[in-house]
SERO-4910 file (N, C-alpha, C, O; in steps of 0.05 Angstrom, whole numbers):
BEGIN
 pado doro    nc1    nc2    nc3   cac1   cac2   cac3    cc1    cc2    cc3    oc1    oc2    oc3
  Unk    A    -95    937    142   -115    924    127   -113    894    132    -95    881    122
  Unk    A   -130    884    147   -128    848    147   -146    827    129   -163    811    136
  Unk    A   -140    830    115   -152    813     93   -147    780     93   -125    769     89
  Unk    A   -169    768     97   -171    734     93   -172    729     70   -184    743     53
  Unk    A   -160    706     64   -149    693     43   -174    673     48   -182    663     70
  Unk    A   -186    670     22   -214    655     15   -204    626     13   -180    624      7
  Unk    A   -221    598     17   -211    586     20   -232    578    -10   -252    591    -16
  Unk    A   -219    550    -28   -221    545    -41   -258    532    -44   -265    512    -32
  Unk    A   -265    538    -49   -304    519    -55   -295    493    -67   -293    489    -91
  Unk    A   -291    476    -50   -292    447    -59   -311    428    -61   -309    405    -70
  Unk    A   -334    442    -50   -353    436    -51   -371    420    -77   -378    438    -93
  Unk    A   -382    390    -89   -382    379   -113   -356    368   -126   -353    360   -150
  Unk    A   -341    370   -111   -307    361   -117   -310    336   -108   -317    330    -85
  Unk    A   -304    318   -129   -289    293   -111   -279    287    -98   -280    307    -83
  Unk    A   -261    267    -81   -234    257    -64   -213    260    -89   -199    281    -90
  Unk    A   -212    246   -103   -189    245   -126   -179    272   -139   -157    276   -150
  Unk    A   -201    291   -135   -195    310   -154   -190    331   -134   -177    351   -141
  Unk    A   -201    326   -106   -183    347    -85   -155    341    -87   -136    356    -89
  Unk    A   -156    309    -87   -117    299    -78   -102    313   -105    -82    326   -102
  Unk    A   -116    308   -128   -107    314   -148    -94    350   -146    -71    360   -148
  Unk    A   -119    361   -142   -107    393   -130    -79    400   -116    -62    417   -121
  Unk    A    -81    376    -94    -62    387    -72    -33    373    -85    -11    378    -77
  Unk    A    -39    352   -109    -15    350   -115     -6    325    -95     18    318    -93
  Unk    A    -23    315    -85    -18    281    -80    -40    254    -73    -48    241    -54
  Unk    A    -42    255   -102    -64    235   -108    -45    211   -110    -49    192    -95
  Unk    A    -26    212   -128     -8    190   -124     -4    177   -106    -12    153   -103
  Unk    A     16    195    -86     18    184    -67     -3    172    -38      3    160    -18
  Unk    A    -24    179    -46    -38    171    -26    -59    142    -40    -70    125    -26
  Unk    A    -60    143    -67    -61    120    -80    -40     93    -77    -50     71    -73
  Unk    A    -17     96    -78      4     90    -61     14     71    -45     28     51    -49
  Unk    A      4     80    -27     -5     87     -5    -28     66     12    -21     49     28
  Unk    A    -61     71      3    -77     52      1    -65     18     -7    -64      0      9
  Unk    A    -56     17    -34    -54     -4    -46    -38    -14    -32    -47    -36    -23
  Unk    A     -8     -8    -20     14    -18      2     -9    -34     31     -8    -57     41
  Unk    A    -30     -9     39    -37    -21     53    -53    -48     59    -53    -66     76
  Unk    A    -69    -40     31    -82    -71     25    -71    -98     19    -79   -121     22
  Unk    A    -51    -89     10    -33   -115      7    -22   -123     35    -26   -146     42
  Unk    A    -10   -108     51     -5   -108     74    -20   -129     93    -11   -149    106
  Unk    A    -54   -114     89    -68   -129    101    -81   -156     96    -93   -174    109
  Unk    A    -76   -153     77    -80   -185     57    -58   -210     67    -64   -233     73
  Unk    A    -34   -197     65    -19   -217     71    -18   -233    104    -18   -256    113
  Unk    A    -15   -201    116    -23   -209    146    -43   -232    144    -37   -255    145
  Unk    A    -72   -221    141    -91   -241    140    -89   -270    132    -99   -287    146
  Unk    A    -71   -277    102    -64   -309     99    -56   -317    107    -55   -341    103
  Unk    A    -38   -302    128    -15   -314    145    -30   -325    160    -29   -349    161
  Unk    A    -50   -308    179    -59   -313    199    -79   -342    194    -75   -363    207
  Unk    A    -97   -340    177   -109   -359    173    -96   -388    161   -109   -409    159
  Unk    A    -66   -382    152    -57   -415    147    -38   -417    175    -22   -435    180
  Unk    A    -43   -392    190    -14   -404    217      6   -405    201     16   -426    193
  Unk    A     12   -384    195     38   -375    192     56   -362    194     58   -346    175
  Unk    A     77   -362    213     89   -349    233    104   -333    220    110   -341    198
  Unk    A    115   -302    230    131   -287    225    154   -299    214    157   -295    190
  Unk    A    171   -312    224    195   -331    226    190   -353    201    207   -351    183
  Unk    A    171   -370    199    163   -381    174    163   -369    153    173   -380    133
  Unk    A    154   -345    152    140   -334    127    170   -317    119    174   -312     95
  Unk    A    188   -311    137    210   -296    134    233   -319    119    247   -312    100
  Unk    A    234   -341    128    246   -367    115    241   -367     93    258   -365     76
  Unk    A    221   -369     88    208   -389     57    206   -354     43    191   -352     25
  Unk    A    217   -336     49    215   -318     22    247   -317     21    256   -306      1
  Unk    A    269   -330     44    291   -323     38    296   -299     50    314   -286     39
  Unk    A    284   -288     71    287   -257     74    287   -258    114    281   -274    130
  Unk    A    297   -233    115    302   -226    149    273   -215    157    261   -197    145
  Unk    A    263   -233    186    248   -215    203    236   -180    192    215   -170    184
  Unk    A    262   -172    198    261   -149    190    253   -128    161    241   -106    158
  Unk    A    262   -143    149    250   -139    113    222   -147    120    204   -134    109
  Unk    A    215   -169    136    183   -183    128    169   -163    146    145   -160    140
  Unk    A    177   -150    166    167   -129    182    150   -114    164    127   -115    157
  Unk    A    174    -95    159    166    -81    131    156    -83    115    143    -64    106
  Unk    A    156   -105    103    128   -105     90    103   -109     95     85   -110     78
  Unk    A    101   -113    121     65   -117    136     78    -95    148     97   -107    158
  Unk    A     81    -74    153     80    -48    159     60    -35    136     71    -32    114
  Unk    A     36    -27    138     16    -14    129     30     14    120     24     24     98
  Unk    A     43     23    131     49     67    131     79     60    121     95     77    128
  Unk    A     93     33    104    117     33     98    116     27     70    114      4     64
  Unk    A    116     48     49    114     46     21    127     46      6    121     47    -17
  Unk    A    158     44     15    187     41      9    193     -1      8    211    -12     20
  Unk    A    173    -12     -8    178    -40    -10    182    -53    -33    161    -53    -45
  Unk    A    200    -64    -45    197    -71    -73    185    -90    -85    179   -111    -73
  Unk    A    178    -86   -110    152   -105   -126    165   -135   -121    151   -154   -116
  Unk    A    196   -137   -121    205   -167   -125    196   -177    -95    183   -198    -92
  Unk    A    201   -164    -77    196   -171    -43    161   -176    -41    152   -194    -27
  Unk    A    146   -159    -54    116   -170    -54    110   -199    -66     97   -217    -57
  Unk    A    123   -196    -88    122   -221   -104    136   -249    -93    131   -272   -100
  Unk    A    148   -241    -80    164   -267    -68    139   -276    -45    130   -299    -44
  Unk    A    132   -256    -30    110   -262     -3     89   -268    -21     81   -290    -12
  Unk    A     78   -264    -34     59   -275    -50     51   -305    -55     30   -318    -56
  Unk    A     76   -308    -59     87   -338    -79     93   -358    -54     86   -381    -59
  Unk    A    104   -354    -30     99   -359    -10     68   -378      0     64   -402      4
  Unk    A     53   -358      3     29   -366     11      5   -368    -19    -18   -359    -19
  Unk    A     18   -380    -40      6   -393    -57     -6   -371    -76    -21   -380    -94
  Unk    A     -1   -341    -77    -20   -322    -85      1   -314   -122     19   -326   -132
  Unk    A    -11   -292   -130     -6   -282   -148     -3   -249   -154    -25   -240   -162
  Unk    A     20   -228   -151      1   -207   -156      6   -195   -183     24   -199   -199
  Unk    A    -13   -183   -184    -40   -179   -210    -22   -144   -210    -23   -131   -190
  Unk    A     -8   -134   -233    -14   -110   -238    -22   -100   -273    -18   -110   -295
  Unk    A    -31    -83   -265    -42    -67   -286    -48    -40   -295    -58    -26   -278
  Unk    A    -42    -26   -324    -35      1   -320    -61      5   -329    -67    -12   -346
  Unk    A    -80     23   -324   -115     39   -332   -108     62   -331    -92     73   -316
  Unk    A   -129     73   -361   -131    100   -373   -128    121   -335   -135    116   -311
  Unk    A   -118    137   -346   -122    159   -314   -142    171   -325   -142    178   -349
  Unk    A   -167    176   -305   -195    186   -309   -189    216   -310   -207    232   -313
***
């Protein structure tokens, strides 16, 4: 007897509430946010000319740590290491906890 296994009707489902299903909304929320910051910072850098090596000085930190954190797919970074690159290039970051929909 070969019987197929039906696949779920997701059909009128959200994004959030599929991730939510599979059990990683979190993480791919995450995820996003790492990357936007990521790309944010890249970007001020780029527009005040400011070098890898610079920007790794003035937070106090190695090449390598500053890597990592403009690594987009590296979500293993800590809030004090954002905040330091932040403060760096004149910024602020903003968190905040909202009702979960």
């Amino acid at each position: 007897m070969n019987r197929k296994r039906k696949k779920p009707d997701h059909s009128g489902s959200t994004l959030d509430s599929l991730l939510q299903e599979d059990g990683v909304l979190e993480e791919v929320e995450a995820a996003a946010v790492k990357r936007v910051i990521a790309w944010q910072l890249a970007e001020i850098m780029r527009t005040k000319k400011i070098s890898k090596k610079t920007m790794a000085a003035r937070m106090h930190t190695s090449r390598s740590q500053l890597d990592r954190l403009l690594d987009p797919n590296n979500v293993a970074v800590h809030l004090a290491t954002i905040t330091r690159a932040a403060k760096v290039v004149g910024k602020k970051i903003r968190l905040e906890l909202v009702d979960a929909a």
